[in-house]
N, C-alpha and C positions, 0 to 999 in steps of 0.2 A: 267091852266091845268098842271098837275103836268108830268115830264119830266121822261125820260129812266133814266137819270142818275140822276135822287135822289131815291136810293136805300134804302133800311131801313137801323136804324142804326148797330142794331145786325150781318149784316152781314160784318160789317169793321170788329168786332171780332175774324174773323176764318180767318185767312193766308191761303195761296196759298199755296200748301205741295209742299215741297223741293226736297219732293222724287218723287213723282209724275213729277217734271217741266224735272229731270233728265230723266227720264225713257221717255219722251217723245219726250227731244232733243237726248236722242241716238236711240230711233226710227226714228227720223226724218234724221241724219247722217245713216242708213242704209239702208233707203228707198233712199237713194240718192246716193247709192252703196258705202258707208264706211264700213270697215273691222271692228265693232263693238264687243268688248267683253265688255259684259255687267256683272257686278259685283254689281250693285244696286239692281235687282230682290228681292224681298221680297219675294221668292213662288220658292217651288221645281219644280226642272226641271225633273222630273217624270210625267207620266201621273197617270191618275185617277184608279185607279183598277178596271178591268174587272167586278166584283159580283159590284160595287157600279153603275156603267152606265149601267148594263143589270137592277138593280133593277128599275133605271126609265125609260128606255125605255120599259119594263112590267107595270109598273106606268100608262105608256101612252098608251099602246095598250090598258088594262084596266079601261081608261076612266077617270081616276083621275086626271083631269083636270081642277077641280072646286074650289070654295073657298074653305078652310078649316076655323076648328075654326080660332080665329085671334091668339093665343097662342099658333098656330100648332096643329096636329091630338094628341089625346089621346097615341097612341101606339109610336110615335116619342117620346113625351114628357114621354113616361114610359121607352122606351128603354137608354133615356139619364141618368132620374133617377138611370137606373139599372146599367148602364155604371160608371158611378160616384160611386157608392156604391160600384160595385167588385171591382175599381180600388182604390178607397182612405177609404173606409168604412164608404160612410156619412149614410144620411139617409133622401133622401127629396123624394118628393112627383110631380103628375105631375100639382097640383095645387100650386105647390113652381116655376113650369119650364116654362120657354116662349122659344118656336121657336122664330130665328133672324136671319136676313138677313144680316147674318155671324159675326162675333166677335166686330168688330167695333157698327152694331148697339146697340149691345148688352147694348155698353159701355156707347155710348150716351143718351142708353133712362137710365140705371143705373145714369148718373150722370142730367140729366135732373130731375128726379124723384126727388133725393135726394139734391141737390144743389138749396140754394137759395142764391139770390145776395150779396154778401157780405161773405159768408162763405167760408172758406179758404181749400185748399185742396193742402192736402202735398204732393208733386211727383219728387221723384227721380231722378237726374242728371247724365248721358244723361236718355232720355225718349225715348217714342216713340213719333213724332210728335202729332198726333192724343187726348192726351189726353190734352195735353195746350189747343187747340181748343176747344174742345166738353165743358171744364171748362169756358171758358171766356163766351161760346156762352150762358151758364146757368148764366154770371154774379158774376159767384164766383170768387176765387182768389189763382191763383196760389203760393204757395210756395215752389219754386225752391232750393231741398238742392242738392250741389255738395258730390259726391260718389270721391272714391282714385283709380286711378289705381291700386298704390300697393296692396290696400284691395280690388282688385275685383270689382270692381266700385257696390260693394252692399252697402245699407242704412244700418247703424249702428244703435242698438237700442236705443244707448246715444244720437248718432244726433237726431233722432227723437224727442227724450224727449225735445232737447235743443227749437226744429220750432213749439214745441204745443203751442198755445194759447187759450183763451176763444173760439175763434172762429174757432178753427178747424173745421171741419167735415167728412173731410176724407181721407183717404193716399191711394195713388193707390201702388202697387206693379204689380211688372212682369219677373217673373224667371221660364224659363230662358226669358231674356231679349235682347229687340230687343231697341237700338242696339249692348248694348257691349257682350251678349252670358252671362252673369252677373248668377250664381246662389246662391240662400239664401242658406244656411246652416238650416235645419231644425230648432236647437238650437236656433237662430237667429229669424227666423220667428215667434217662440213661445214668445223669449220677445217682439220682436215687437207686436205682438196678445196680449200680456195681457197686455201693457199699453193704447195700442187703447180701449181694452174691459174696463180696469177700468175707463175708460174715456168717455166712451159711443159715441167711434169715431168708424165709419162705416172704413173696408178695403175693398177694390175692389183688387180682385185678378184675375189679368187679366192671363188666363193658354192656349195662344194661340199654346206656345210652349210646350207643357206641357209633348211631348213622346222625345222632342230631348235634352237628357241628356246623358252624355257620363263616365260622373263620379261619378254620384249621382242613389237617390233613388227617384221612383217616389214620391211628394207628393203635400198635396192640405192644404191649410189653413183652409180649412172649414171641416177638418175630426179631427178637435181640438175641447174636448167639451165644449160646449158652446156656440161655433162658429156661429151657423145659426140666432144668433141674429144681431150679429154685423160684417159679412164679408158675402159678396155676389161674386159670381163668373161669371167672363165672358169666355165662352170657343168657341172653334169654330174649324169647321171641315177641314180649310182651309189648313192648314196648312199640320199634320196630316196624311193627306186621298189624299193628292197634289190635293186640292176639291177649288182652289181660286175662278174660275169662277162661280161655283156653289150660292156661297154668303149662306152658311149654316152656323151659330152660333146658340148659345142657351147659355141665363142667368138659374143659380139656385140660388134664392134669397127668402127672407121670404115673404108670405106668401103677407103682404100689400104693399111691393114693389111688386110683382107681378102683384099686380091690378094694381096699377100706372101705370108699364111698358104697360100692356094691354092697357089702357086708351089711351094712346102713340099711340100705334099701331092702335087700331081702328081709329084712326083721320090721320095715317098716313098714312099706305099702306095695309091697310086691313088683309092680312097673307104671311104668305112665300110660295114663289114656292109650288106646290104642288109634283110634281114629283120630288122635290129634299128633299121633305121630307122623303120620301120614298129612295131617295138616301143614306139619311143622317142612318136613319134605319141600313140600308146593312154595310155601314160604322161602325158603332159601334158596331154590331152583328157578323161581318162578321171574316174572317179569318186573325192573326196579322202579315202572313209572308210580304205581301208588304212594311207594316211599318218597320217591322224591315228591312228587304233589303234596305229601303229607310235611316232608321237613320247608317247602320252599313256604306253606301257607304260615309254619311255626316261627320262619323268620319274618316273614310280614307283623306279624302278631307281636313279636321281641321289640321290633323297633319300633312298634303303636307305644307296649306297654311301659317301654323304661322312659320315654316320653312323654308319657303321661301322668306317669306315678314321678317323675321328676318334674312336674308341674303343680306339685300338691306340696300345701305349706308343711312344713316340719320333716319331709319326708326326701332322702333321695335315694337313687338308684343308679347300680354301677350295672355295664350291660354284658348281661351272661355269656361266655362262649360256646354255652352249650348247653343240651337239654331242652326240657323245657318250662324251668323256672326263673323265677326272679329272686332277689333276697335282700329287700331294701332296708335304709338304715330309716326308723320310723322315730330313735332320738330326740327331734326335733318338734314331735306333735306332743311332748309330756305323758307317754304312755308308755309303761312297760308293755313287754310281747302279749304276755296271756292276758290283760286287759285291754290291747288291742284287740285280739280277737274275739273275748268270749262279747265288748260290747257293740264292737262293728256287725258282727252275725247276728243280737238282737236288735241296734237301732236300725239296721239298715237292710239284713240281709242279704248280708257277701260275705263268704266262707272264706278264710283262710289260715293260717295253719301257725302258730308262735314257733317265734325263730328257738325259742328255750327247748324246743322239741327235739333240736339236733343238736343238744348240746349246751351246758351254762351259758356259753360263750356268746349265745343267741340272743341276750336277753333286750337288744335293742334293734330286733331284726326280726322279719315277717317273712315268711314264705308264699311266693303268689305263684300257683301255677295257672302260666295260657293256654293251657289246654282246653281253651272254649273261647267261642265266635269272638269278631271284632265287636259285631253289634253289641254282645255280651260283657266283652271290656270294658269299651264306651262306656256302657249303662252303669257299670259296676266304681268305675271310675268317679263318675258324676256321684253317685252315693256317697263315696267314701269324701267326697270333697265338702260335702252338707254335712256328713259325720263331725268331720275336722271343723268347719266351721262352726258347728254347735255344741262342739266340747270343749271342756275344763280345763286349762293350759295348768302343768306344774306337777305337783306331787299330788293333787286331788284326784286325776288320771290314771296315777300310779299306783293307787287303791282299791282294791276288789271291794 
């Protein structure tokens, strides 16, 4: 009889997320009454807007508690369509759109569809954890190109050219970019788009972050023409809409990826929430002052914290164009990443996240999300500066 602990093998492929383990051990240090300032958060610290939770609490009064299609309701998947077209001028359809049980599924059932064993899938250094996994989990094969601080930690269109093989199949992109705040340059995006297209390599444009830009202009790779052959898009309300809990996303892809992706869904989880589709609705429809209050307070907070944290010895910080993190080079204090954080969260109690999380490439690099108050900065700041001053310079730092 076969035992608990012989697990299938595909599940050795996906890591335990790095960010998740953190976020958990600083929950656990505050449940035990520790002065917690937490800087790993990946989600606004805002709440949801008024018009998007009365739309499903009306959802609910109203009885729309039942299955929906598995693709999501018709007028969801029109309202995203229509969403996408005033903001970047595409032109898809809601037989091109699937409801998703927020941005991440999105990505999965995207790289599941399109990924077979062996097929290599180019993805930018740092990353976001999530997408090494959901690749391996398909059997495909990650190719890891490291980005430059100095150049903004974005993929260059000559790197790219340099990691293409036979076997390509697809390059994820994600700007702005979680984790270094990383934005493409339009110009940039376009070469990278016509060597993927003359190549018949799919781009996954992951636009989780897509309204928190502080320097730039919106845009979407898939309002390039030609695009809806070979770039599919993962978007999601989470971010956004400050909607994490919710778990709303939605893919705009062609037309037989869509089937796929459905196929997905029917064997997985039948459809999305139903009242949160309807949330998601209000959300897109609805009125843009919360958003913008929400991105104008994350610039205030951008140029406290690269200011700050470029105030602290050993440490500096290049300023993100987007999102809403930071990704300083920490180098200079003698501490590798994962001994930055696992001792900064006990001496001091400020969560943050090892840059090694998104990749080797990190290993001199921290991830700060401001996703919490100025007062919260401040305070958090002032920690880390006592930290540095009462730590071990050298290779003694650099020892678990």
């Amino acid at each position: 009889m076969p035992t608990v602990q012989e697990l299938a093998e595909r599940i050795s492929w996906i890591s335990e997320s790095s960010t998740m383990k953190v976020a958990a051990e600083a929950d656990r240090q505050r449940r035990e009454g520790v002065d917690v300032v937490d800087f790993s958060a990946g989600e606004p610290d805002f709440p949801t807007p008024d018009n998007i939770k009365n739309a499903a609490i009306e959802a609910l009064r109203q009885n729309f508690t039942k299955y929906t299609p598995v693709s999501g309701t018709v007028e969801l998947k029109q309202t995203i369509c229509d969403y996408h077209k005033r903001t970047y001028g595409t032109a898809y359809s809601p037989k091109e759109c699937i409801a998703t049980i927020g941005g991440k599924h999105a990505i999965f059932n995207l790289v599941q569809a399109l990924i077979d064993p062996g097929d290599e899938v180019i993805i930018p250094v740092p990353y976001w954890v999530t997408y090494k996994d959901v690749v391996n989990f398909a059997a495909g094969k990650c190719v890891f190109v490291d980005t430059d601080e100095q150049e903004g930690f974005v993929l260059s269109a000559s790197q790219l050219e340099r990691h293409i093989t036979p076997k390509t199949r697809m390059i994820i992109l994600n700007s702005p970019c979680n984790p270094s705040g990383a934005v493409y340059e339009r110009s940039e995006m376009e070469k990278i788009f016509r060597i993927a297209k003359d190549r018949g390599i799919w781009i996954m444009t992951d636009e989780c972050y897509e309204r928190f830009l502080y320097d730039s202009e919106l845009f979407s790779l898939a309002s390039l023409p030609g695009a809806k052959e070979t770039v599919v898009v993962a978007g999601s309300l989470s971010k956004t809409y400050a909607m994490t809990g919710w778990r709303m996303g939605y893919g705009v892809w062609p037309e037989a990826v869509f089937a796929a992706a459905e196929r997905l869904a029917i064997n997985c989880h039948s459809c999305v929430n139903a009242s949160a589709q309807y949330a998601g609705i209000a959300a897109l429809e609805g009125p843009r002052e919360p958003v913008h209050r929400m991105v104008k307070a994350f610039a205030e907070r951008r140029q406290y914290i690269v200011a700050a944290l470029n105030s602290l010895p050993g440490i500096r910080c290049a300023t993100p164009g987007g999102a809403f993190y930071t990704f300083p080079n920490i180098s200079g204090t003698g501490y590798d990443a994962r001994n930055f954080q696992s001792r900064l969260l006990d001496a001091e109690g400020v969560a943050t996240i090892a840059g090694t999380s998104f990749g080797a490439f990190g290993e001199d690099y921290i991830r700060f999300s401001y996703a919490n108050s100025l007062e919260a900065i401040t305070e958090a700041v002032e920690r880390i500066r006592r930290f540095l001053g009462n730590s071990p310079r050298g290779d003694a730092a650099r020892v678990s």
